[in-house]
C-alpha positions in Angstrom: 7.3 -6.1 -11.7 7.2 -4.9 -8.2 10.2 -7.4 -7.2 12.2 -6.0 -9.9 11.9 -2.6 -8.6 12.5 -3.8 -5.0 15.7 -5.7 -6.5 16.9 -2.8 -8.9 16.6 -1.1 -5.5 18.6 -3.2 -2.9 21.3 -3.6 -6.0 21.7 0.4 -5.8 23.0 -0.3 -1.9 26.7 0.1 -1.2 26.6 -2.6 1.5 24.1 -4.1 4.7 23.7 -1.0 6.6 23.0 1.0 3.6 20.7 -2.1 2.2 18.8 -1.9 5.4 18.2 1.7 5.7 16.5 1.2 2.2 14.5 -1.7 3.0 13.4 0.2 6.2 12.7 3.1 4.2 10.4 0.9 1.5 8.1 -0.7 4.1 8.1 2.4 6.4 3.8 3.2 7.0 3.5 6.1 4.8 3.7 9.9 7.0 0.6 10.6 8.9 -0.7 7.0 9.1 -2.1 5.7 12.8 -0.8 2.7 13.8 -3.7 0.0 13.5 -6.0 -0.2 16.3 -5.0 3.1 17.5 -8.5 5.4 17.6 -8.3 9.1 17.5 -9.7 11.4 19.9 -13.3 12.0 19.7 -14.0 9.0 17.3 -16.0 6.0 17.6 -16.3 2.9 15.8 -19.5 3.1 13.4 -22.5 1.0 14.0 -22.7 -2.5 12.7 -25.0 -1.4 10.3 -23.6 1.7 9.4 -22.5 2.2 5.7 -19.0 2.6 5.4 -16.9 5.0 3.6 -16.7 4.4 -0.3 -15.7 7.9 -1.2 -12.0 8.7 -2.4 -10.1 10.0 1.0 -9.0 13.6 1.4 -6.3 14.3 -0.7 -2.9 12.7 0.8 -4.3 9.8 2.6 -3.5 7.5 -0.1 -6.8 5.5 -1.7 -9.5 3.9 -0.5 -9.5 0.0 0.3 -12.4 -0.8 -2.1 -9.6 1.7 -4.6 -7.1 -0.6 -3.8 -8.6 -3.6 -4.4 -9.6 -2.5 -7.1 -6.2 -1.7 -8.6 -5.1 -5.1 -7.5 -7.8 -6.9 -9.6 -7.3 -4.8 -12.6 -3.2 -5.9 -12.3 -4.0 -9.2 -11.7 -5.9 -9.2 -14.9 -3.0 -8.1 -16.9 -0.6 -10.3 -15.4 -2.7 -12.8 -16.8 -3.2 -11.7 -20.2 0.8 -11.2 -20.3 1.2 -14.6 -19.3 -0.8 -15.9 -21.7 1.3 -14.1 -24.5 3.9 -16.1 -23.3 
């Protein structure tokens, strides 16, 4: 489903330049993310034993990994049960 969209997409370009300017624009880190690795002032890493943070984030940081994950399984699962319809 998601490579149709990315196709239906890249089809909408009038030639390369424009076709790269969208595909730049589709994998572009979403506004406000750090680049990985990069720690922010006055943070530390947690403790290896530290619980980490299962919460939903602050509204327009996107979802949490375990969120995410989550959302991938549940797709997954209906990809499947499509399939089998087939």
């Amino acid at each position: 489903m998601l490579n149709a969209a990315e196709a239906a997409i890249y089809a909408t370009a009038e030639d390369d330049a424009d076709r790269a300017r969208k595909h730049a624009q589709l994998y572009a880190p979403p506004a406000g993310a750090a680049r990985r690795g990069a720690r922010r002032p006055g943070g530390s890493r947690p403790a290896a034993g530290a619980p980490r943070e299962t919460g939903p984030p602050a509204t327009g940081e996107g979802m949490s990994m375990g969120h995410a994950q989550s959302l991938m399984a549940q797709l997954a699962a209906e990809d499947a049960r499509l399939a089998r319809g087939r």
